[in-house]
MARGUTI-532688 format. One record per residue (C-alpha): residue in one letter; x, y, z. Coordinates in steps of 0.25 Angstrom, whole numbers, padded with zeros to 4 digits. Layout:
{rest:a, c1:X, c2:Y, c3:Z} $
...
//
This chain:
{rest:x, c1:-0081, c2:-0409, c3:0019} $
{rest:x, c1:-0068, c2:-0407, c3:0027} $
{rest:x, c1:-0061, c2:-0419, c3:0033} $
{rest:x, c1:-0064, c2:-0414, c3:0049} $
{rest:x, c1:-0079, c2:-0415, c3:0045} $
{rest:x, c1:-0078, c2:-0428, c3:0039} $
{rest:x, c1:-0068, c2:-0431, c3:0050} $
{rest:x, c1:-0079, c2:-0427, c3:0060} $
{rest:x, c1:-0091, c2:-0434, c3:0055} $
{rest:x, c1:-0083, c2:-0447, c3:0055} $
{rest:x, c1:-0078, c2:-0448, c3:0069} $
{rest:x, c1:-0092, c2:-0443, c3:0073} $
{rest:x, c1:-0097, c2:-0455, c3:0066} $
{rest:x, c1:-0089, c2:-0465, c3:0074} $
{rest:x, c1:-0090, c2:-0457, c3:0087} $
{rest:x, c1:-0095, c2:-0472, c3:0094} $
{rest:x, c1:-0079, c2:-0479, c3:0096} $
{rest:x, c1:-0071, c2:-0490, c3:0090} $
{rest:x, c1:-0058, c2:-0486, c3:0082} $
{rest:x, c1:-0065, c2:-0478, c3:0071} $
{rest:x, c1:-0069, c2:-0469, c3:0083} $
{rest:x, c1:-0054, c2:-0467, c3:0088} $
{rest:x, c1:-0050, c2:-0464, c3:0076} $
{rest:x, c1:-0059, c2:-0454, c3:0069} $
{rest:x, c1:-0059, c2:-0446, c3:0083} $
{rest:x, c1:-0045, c2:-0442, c3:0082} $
{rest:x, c1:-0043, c2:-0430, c3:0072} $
{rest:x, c1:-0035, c2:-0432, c3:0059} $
{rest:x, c1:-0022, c2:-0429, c3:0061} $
{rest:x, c1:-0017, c2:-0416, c3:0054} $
{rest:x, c1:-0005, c2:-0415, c3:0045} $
{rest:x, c1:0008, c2:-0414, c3:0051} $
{rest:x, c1:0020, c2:-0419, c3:0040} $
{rest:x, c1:0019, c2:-0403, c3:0035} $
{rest:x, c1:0022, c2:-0390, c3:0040} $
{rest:x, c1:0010, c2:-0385, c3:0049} $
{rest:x, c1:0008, c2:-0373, c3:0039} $
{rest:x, c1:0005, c2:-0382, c3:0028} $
{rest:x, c1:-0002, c2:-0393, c3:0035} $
{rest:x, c1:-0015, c2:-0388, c3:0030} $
{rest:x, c1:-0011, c2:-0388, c3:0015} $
{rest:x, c1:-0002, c2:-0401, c3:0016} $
{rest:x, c1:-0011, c2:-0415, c3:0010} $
{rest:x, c1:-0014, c2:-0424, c3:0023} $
{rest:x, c1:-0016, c2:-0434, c3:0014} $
{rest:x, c1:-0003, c2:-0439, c3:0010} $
{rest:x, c1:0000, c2:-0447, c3:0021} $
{rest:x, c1:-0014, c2:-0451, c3:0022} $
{rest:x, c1:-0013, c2:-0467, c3:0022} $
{rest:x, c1:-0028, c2:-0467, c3:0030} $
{rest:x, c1:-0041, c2:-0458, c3:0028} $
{rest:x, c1:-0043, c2:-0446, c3:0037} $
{rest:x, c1:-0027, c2:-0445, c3:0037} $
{rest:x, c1:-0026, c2:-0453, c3:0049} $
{rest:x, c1:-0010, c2:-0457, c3:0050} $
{rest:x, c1:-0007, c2:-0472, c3:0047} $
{rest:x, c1:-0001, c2:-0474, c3:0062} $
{rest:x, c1:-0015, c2:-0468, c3:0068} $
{rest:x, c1:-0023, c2:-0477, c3:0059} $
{rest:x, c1:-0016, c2:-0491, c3:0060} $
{rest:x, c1:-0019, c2:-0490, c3:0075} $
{rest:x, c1:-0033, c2:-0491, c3:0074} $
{rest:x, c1:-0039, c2:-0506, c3:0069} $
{rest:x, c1:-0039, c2:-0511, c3:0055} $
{rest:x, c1:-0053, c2:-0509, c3:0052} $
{rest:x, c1:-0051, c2:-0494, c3:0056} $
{rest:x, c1:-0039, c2:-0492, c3:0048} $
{rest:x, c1:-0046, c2:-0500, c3:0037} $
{rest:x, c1:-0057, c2:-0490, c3:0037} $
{rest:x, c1:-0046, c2:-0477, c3:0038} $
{rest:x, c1:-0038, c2:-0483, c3:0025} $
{rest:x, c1:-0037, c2:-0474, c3:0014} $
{rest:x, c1:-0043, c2:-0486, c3:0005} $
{rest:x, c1:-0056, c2:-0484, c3:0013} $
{rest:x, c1:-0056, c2:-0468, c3:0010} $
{rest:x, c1:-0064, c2:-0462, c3:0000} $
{rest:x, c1:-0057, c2:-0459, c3:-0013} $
{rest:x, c1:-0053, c2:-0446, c3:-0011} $
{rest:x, c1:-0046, c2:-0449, c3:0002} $
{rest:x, c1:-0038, c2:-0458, c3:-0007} $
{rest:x, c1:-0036, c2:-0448, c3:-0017} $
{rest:x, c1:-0031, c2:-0435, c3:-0010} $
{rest:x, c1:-0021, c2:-0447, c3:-0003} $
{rest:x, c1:-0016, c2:-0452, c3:-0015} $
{rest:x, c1:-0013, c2:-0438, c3:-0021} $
{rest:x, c1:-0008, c2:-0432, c3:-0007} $
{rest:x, c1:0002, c2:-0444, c3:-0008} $
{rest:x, c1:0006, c2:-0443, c3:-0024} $
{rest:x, c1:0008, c2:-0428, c3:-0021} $
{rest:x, c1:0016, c2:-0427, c3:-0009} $
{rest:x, c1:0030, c2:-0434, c3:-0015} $
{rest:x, c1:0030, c2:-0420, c3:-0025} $
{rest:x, c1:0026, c2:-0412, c3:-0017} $
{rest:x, c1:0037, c2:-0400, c3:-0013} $
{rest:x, c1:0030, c2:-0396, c3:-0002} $
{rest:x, c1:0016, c2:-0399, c3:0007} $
{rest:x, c1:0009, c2:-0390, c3:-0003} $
{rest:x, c1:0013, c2:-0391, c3:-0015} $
{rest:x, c1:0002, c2:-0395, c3:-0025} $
{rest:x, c1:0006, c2:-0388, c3:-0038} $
{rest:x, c1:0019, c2:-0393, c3:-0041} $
{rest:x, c1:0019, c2:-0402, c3:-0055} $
{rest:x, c1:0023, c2:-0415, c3:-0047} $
{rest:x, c1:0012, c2:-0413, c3:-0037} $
{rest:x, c1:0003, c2:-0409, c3:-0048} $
{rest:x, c1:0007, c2:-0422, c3:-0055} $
{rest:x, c1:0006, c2:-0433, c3:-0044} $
{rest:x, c1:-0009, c2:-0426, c3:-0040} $
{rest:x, c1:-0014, c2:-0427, c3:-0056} $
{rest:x, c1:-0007, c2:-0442, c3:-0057} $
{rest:x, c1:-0018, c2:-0445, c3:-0046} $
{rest:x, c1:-0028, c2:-0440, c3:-0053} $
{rest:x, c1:-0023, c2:-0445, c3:-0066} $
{rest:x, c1:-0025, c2:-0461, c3:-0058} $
{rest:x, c1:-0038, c2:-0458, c3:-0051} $
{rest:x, c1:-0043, c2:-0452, c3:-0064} $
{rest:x, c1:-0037, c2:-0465, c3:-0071} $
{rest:x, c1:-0043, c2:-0475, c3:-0063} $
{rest:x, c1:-0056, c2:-0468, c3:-0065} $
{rest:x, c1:-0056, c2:-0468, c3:-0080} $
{rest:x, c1:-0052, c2:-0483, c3:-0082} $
{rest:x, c1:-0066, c2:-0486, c3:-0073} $
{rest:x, c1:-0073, c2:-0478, c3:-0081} $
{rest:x, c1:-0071, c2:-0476, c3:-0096} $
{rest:x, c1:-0081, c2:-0469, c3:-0101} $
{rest:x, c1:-0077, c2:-0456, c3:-0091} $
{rest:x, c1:-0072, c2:-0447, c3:-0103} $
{rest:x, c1:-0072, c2:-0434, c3:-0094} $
{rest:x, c1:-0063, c2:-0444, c3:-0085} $
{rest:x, c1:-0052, c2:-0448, c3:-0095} $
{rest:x, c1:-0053, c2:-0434, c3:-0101} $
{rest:x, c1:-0048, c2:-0430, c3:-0087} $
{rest:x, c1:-0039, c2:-0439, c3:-0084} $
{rest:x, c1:-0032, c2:-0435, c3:-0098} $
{rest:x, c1:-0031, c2:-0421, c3:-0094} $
{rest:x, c1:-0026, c2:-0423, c3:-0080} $
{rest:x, c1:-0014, c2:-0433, c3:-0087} $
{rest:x, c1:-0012, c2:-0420, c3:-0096} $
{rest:x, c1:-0010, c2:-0412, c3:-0084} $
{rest:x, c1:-0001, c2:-0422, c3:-0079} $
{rest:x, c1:0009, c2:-0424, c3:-0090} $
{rest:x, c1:0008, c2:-0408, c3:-0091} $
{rest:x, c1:0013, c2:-0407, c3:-0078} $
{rest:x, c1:0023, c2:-0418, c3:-0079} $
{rest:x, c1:0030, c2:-0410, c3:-0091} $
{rest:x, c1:0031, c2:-0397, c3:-0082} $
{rest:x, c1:0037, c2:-0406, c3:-0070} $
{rest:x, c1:0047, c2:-0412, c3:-0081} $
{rest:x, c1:0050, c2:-0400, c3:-0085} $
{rest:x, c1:0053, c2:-0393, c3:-0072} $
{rest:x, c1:0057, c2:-0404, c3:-0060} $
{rest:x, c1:0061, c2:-0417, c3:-0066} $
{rest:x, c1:0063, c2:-0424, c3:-0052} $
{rest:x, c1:0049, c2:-0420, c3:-0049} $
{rest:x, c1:0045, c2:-0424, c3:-0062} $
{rest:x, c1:0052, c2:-0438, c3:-0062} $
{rest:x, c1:0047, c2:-0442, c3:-0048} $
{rest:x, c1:0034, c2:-0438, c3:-0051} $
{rest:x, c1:0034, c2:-0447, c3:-0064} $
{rest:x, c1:0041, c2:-0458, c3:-0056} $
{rest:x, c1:0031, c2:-0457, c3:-0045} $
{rest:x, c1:0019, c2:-0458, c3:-0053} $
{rest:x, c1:0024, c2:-0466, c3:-0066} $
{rest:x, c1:0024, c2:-0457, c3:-0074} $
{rest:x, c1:0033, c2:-0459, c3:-0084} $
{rest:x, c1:0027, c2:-0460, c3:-0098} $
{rest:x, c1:0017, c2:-0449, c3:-0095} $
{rest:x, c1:0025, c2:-0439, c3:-0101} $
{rest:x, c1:0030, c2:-0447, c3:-0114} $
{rest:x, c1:0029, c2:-0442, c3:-0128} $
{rest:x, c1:0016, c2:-0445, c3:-0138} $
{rest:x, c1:0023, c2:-0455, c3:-0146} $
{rest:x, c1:0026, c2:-0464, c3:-0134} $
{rest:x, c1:0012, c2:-0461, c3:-0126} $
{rest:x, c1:0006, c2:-0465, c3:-0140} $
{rest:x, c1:0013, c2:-0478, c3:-0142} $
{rest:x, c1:0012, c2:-0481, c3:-0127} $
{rest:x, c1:-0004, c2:-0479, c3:-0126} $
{rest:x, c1:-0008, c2:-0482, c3:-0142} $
{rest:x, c1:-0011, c2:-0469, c3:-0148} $
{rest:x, c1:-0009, c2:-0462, c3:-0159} $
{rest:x, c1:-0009, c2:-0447, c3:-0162} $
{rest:x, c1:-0015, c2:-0446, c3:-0176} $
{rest:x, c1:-0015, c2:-0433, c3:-0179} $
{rest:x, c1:0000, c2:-0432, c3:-0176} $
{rest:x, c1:0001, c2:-0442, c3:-0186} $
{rest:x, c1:0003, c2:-0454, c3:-0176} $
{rest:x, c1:0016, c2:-0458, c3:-0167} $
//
């Protein structure tokens, strides 16, 4: 479902008036903080502070219960996502579309990695679940080895930004900090 459609079926919902009305018959405004060439590849959702990417100074003229129902804590729960992630991705990013970098790569697993996280302390018995999650924080130290190895500034704001910094730590401290033992290696 594109977002014109959904656009469309909500203002034709509240054609009769009021505030609700004013604001859904306006269009979206478009993306304008990149080059026009890239704006259909740039993430409107970085600077997204309400649903619909409605700027905050457009939104906060409108009455509270407008702006109540226009908050991102009201939007569905992948609204929030692609918002959190635009926002954890856009300080590493080297340009508009850059999604392949390692840094960019690393702030978009560590999302994953928390969403992922939060759904496996609520539910326990999900083993595909945690098998995931270990895989993806696999992916993630891998990543943060190949960053170390080739940008250091990149790696370090990465690991500062998202505190990071015992996720690369050798065996032996990861074992005494978390409780395990590697019997086949004869112990720690």
């Amino acid at each position: 479902v594109s977002t014109q459609s959904t656009w469309d079926a909500l203002s034709s919902m509240f054609r009769g008036g009021g505030a609700l009305a004013r604001l859904l018959s306006i269009p979206p405004p478009s993306v304008s903080s990149v080059p026009t060439w890239m704006t259909p590849y740039a993430s409107p959702y970085a600077a997204a502070q309400y649903r619909f990417r409605y700027p905050k100074e457009f939104v906060e003229q409108f009455e509270p219960p407008v702006q109540a129902i226009m908050s991102l804590r009201n939007g569905s729960r992948r609204e929030r996502t692609e918002t959190e992630t635009a926002r954890a991705i856009l300080p590493h990013q080297a340009h508009p579309l850059d999604t392949q970098s390692p840094a960019v790569q690393i702030a978009r697993l560590t999302v994953r990695i928390n969403r992922l996280s939060e759904h496996c302390l609520l539910t326990q018995r999900d083993a595909s679940a945690r098998h995931r999650l270990r895989a993806l924080v696999t992916w993630r130290r891998k990543l943060l080895r190949i960053l170390r190895r080739d940008d250091f500034t990149a790696y370090w704001a990465v690991v500062s930004k998202f505190a990071l910094h015992n996720e690369l730590a050798d065996r032996k401290y990861q074992a005494y900090r978390f409780g395990k033992t590697y019997k086949r290696a004869g112990g720690i």
